[in-house]
N, C-alpha and C positions, 0 to 999 in steps of 0.2 A: 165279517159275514160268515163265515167259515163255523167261527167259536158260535155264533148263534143256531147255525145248522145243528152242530152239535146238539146245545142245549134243547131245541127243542124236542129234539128224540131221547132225550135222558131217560134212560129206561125207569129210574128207580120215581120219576115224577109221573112219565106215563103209568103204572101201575094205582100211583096213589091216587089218579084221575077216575080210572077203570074202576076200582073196586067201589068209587064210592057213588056211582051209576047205580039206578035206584033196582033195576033187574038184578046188576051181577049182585049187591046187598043180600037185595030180597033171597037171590040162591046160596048163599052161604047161610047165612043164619038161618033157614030154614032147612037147614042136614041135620043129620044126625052128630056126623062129625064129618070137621073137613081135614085129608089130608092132602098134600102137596108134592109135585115134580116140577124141580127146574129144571130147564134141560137148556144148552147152546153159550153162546157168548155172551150172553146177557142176563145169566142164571143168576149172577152173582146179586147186580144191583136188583132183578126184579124180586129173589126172592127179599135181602134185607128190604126193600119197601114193603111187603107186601108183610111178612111178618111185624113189622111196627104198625103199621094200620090197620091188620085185619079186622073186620068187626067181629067176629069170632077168633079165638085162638086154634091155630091148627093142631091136630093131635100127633101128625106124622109128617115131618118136613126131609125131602129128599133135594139135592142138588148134583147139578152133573153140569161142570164148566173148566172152564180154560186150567192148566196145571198152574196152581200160585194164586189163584184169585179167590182167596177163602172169603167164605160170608162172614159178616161181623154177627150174625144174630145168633144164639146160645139153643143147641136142641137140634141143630141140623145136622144130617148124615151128606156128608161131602164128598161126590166120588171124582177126582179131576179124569178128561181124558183127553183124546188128541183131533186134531183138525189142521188141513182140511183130509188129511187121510186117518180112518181109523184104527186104534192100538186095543193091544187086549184089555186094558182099562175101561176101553167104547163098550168091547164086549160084556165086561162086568157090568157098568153102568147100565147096560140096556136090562139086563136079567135082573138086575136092582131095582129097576122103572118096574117091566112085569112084575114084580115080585109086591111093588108099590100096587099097583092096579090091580093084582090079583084080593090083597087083605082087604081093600074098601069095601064095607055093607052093602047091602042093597039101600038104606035110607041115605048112607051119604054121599057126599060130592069128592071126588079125586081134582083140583085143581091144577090144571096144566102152566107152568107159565112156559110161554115157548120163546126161542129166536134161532138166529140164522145161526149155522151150526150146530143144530142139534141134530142132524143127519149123521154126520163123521162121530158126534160123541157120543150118540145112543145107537151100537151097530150092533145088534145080532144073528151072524150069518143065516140062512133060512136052511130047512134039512138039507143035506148031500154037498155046502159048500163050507168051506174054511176062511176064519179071515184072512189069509194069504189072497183067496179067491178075492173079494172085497177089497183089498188094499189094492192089488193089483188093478183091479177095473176101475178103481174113483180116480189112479191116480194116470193112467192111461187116459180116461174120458178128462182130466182136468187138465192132460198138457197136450191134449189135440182141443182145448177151446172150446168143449163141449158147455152149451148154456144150461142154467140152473135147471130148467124145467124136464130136459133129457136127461140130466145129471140124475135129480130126484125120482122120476118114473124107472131106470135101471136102479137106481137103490131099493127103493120098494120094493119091486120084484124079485132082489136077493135079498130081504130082510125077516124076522122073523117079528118087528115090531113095528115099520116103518107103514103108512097105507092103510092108518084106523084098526091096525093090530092088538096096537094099546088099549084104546077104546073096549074093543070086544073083549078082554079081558075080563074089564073091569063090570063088576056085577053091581054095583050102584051108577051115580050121573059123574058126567065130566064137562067140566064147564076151563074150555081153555083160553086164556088172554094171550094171545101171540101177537108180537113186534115182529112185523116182516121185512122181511130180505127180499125179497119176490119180486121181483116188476107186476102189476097187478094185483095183487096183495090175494094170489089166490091162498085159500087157510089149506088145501089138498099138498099145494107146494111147500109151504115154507117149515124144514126140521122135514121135509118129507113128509108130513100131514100124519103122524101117529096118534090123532085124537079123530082124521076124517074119511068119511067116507072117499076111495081113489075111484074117477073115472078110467083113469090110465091101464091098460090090459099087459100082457105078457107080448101081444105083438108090438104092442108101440115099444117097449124096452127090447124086444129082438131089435127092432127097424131102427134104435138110436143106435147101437153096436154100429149098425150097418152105414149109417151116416159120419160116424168115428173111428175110419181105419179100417170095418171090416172086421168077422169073427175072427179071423188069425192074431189079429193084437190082445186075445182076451183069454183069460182060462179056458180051459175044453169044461171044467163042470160048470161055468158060468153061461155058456153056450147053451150047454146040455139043457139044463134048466129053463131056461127063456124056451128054448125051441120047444120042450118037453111043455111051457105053461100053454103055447101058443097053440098046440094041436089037441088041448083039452084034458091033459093027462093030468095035472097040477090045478089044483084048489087054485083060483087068482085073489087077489085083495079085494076087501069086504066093497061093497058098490054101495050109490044111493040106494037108498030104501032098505038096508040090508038092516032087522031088528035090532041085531048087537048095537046099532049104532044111533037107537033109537034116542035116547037119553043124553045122548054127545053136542053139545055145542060149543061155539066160539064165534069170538071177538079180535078181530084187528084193531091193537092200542095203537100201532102207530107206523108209518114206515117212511120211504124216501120222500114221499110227497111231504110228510110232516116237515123233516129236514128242511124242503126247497123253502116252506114257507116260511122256516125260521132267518134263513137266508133270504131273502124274498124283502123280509119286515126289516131290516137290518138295512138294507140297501137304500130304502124307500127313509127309512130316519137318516139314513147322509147326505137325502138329498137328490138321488140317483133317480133317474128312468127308469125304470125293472122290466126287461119281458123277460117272462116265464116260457120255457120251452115244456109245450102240454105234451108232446109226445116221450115216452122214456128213454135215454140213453141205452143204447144196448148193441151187440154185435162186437166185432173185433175192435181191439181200442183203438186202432189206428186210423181206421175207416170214421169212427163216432170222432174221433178229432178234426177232421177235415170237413165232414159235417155241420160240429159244431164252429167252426171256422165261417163257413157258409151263413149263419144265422148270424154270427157276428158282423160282417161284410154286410148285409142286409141292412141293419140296426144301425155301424157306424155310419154310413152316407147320409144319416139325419144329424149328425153330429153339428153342433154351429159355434164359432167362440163367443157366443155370447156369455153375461153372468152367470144366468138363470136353468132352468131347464123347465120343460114344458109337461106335464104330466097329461095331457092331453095326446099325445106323442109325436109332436111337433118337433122342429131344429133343439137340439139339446146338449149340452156341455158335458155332460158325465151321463154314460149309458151302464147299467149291468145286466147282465143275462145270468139266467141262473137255470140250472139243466140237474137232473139226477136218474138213475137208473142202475143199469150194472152191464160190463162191457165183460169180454172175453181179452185171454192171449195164448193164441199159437206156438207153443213153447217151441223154442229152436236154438240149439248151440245152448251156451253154459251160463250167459247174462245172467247176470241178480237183477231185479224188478219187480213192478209189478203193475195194473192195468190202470192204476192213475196215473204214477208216471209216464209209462210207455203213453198214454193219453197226453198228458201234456208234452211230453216231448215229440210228438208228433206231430204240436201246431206252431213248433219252434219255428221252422220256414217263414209258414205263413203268415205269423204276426206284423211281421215290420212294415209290410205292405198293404195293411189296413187302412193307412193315413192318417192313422190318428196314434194315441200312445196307449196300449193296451196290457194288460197283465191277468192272466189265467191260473185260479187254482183248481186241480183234480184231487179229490180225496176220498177216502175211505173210512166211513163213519164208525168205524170200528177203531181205528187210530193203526190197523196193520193192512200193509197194502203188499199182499205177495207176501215173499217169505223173507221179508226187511223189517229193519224197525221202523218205518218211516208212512206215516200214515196216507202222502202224495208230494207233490211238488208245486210250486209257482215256477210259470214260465213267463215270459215278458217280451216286447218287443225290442230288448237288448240282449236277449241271451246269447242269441247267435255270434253278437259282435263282444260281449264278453269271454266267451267261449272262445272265438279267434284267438281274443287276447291273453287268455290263460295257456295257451296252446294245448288245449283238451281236443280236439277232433271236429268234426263235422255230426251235427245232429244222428245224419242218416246211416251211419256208420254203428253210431251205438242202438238205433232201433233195429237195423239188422241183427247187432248180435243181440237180442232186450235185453240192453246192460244198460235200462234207462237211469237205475241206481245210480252207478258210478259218475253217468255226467251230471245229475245235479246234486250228489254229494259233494265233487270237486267245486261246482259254481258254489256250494253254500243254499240253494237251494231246495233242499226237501222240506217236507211239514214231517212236524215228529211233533203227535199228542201225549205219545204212550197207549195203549188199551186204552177205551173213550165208556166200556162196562155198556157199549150199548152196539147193534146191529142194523143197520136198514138199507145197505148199498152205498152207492157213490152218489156223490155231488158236486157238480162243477158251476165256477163262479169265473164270468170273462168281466172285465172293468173296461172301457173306455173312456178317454180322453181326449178333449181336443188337444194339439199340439200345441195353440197358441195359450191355454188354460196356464196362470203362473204356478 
C-alpha cells in the first residue's frame, strides 16, 4: 500500500499527465520559446519528464535540487543546493532562477516546475539581511515545530525571490506545474509561491516569530525588517491583482491526497475496508498519533471473524484506514528522528489494546524522514512486547528523548526507500485484523 502511495505521486508521470492537458499544450506551443526552472526535491524527475515529452523543445533548461541527484537529460544547467536549511549554493541558485526569468521575451513562457523544498533551495536573502540571518531563522522556526504555512510566510518576507518575486521578474508569461507539499494544496504556499501572487503581509511574518520563541530567538536584522515591513517602511510582496503578475499561472499535478488515493486503491484490491480520513494529518506528531489511534478504535469494533468483509461498512475481517498530511516535531535533547517515526512510535502503547491485530506505517513520500535515511517506520501491535524482549526500553523513554530512530532501527523496523525523486507529505496506513483471522 505504501509502494502504491508512492507511485502514484511519481513526479516524473505527474508531469507527463500535466503537459499533455489540452490548456497547458496549447500554452507551450504557442510561445515564442519556452524556457524552464526546476526547483525543490523533485526537480530532478519532473524536469527528465518533462524534457522527453515536451511538445516543444525548451531553449533554456535550469534545475535546482537535492546535491547527487543529476538529471539524466543532455542541455541542463544543474545547480545542487541544500534543505531543509539554506547554503550559499541556495543563494547562487536563486540569482540563477532571477537570472532565468529575467532573459524570457515578452512572447514567451518561463516554465516553473515546482515542489516541496524549493523554499530552502532557491534562497535569496532580501536587502539588509545575510544568509547567516536566514539559516538561522528556518532553522530556529523548524526545531520549535513551526508548520509549513508560518515557516513559508517568514521566508517570503526575508526573500528577495520567494512571494511571486520571480514572477514579476519575468517580462513574458509563466505558466507553473507544482506538486505540493502543502496541506491544502495552496500554489501561494508550496516552494513559498515564487510564481504567486502572497496574501501573507509583514505582520503575519512579525506575529509567527512571536508564536516561535519570541523576537530574542531570531537575528536583530531579521526583527528589524519584519517590524520595519509592518509599519509600512518596506515594499511587501506582490499581492492579488498586482499587474507583474498578470500573466502567471499554475497548476497543482499532484499531492498527498493523490498519494492517499494510491494507497486507498491498493487496499480495496486486497480485499480491505478503506476509510479515508478526509481531514489532513497535521500538528505535533505525537498528538496526530493518538488521534489517529482514536479513528482506528472507531473502525476496529466493526471488526467480525467472519471470511468476508462488507463494503457496505458492515462487521468486517480486515479494515484499513488510510490518513496523509504533514505533522510537526518539537525538537528537544539530541534524538535522531523524524515525524513519521516519532508518529508511529507514539501509537506503540496504544495498539495492543485494539482487540484485534493491527500494524501501522508512517512515511514520508520523499523516502527521507528528518535527518535519517529512513523514509518511517511500521509499528504493530507487538512492538512493545518485542521491544521487552530485545531489552531496548520502553516506548515513552525514546519519544522523550525523539530518538524514535534508534528504537526501530534496533527492532528492524524502519521503511528505507531511498529518495522516492518525488514530494507531497506524509502518509499513514493502520491495517486491522481480526484476531481469530488464520
Amino acid at each position: 500500500m505504501v509502494r502504491a502511495a508512492l507511485g502514484a505521486v511519481d513526479a516524473g508521470r505527474l508531469v507527463r499527465v500535466a503537459i499533455g492537458a489540452a490548456e497547458v499544450d496549447a500554452a507551450l506551443r504557442a510561445a515564442a520559446a519556452v524556457d524552464v526552472v526546476a526547483v525543490g526535491k523533485a526537480a530532478r524527475s519532473m524536469l527528465d519528464a518533462f524534457v522527453a515529452a515536451a511538445p516543444v523543445p525548451p531553449r533554456r533548461v535550469l534545475g535546482i535540487g537535492p546535491a547527487g541527484d543529476v538529471p539524466a537529460s543532455r542541455g541542463v544547467r544543474w545547480l545542487p543546493a541544500a534543505h531543509p536549511v539554506p547554503d550559499a549554493a541556495s543563494v547562487a541558485a536563486a540569482r540563477a532562477a532571477l537570472g532565468a526569468a529575467r532573459a524570457v521575451g515578452p512572447r514567451d513562457v518561463l516554465l516553473v516546475l515546482l515542489s516541496g523544498g524549493a523554499s530552502a533551495m532557491m534562497a535569496l536573502p532580501a536587502e539588509g539581511l545575510t544568509l547567516a540571518d536566514k539559516q538561522q531563522t528556518s532553522a530556529t522556526l523548524l526545531s520549535l515545530g513551526a508548520e509549513i504555512h508560518d515557516l513559508n510566510t517568514v521566508r517570503k518576507h526575508l526573500s528577495a525571490v520567494k512571494g511571486g518575486q520571480l514572477a514579476a521578474a519575468c517580462p513574458g508569461a509563466t505558466l507553473t506545474l507544482a506538486l505540493s507539499d502543502v496541506v491544502g494544496d495552496d500554489l501561494s504556499a508550496i516552494g513559498s509561491g515564487p510564481t504567486m501572487p502572497d496574501a501573507t503581509t509583514f505582520r503575519d511574518a512579525r506575529a509567527a516569530l512571536d508564536r516561535y520563541g519570541g523576537p530574542t530567538q531570531y537575528p536583530a536584522a531579521v526583527v528589524t525588517r519584519l517590524t520595519r515591513g509592518e509599519a509600512g517602511v518596506l515594499a511587501d510582496t506582490p499581492k492579488p491583482g498586482d499587474s507583474r503578475l498578470a500573466r502567471s499561472t499554475a497548476v497543482v499535478i499532484g499531492g498527498y491526497r493523490t498519494a492517499v488515493d494510491g494507497a486507498r486503491a491498493a487496499a480495496e484490491r486486497l480485499g480491505y475496508v478503506v476509510h479515508v480520513v478526509g481531514r489532513p494529518v497535521v500538528g505535533e506528531a505525537r498528538h496526530a498519533a493518538h488521534d489517529l489511534i482514536g479513528v482506528a478504535r472507531s473502525y476496529v469494533g466493526r471488526i467480525a471473524p467472519s471470511a468476508g468483509s462488507d463494503r457496505r461498512g458492515g462487521p468486517a475481517d480486515r479494515i484499513c484506514i488510510v490518513a496523509g498530511g504533514e505533522t510537526t516535531v518539537r525538537i528537544e535533547g539530541s534524538g535522531k528522528g523524524g515525524r513519521n517515526q516519532e508518529l508511529a512510535l507514539a501509537m506503540a502503547r496504544e495498539l495492543d489494546a485494539l482487540g484485534a491485530r493491527v500494524v501501522a506505517a508512517s512515511v514520508g513520500t520523499d523516502g527521507i524522514d528528518g535527518p535519517t535515511d529512513a523514509a518511517g517506520a511500521i509499528v504493530d501491535s507487538t512492538t512493545l512486547a518485542r521491544a521487552e524482549a530485545a531489552d531496548i526500553g520502553p516506548p515513552e523513554r525514546f519519544l522523550e528523548e525523539h530518538n524514535s530512530y534508534r528504537f526501530f532501527d534496533e527492532l528492524g523496523d524502519l521503511i528505507r526507500t531511498g529518495p522516492t525523486g518525488t514530494n507531497v507529505g506524509d502518509v499513514h496506513v493502520i491495517l486491522a485484523l481480526s484476531r481469530q483471522r488464520p
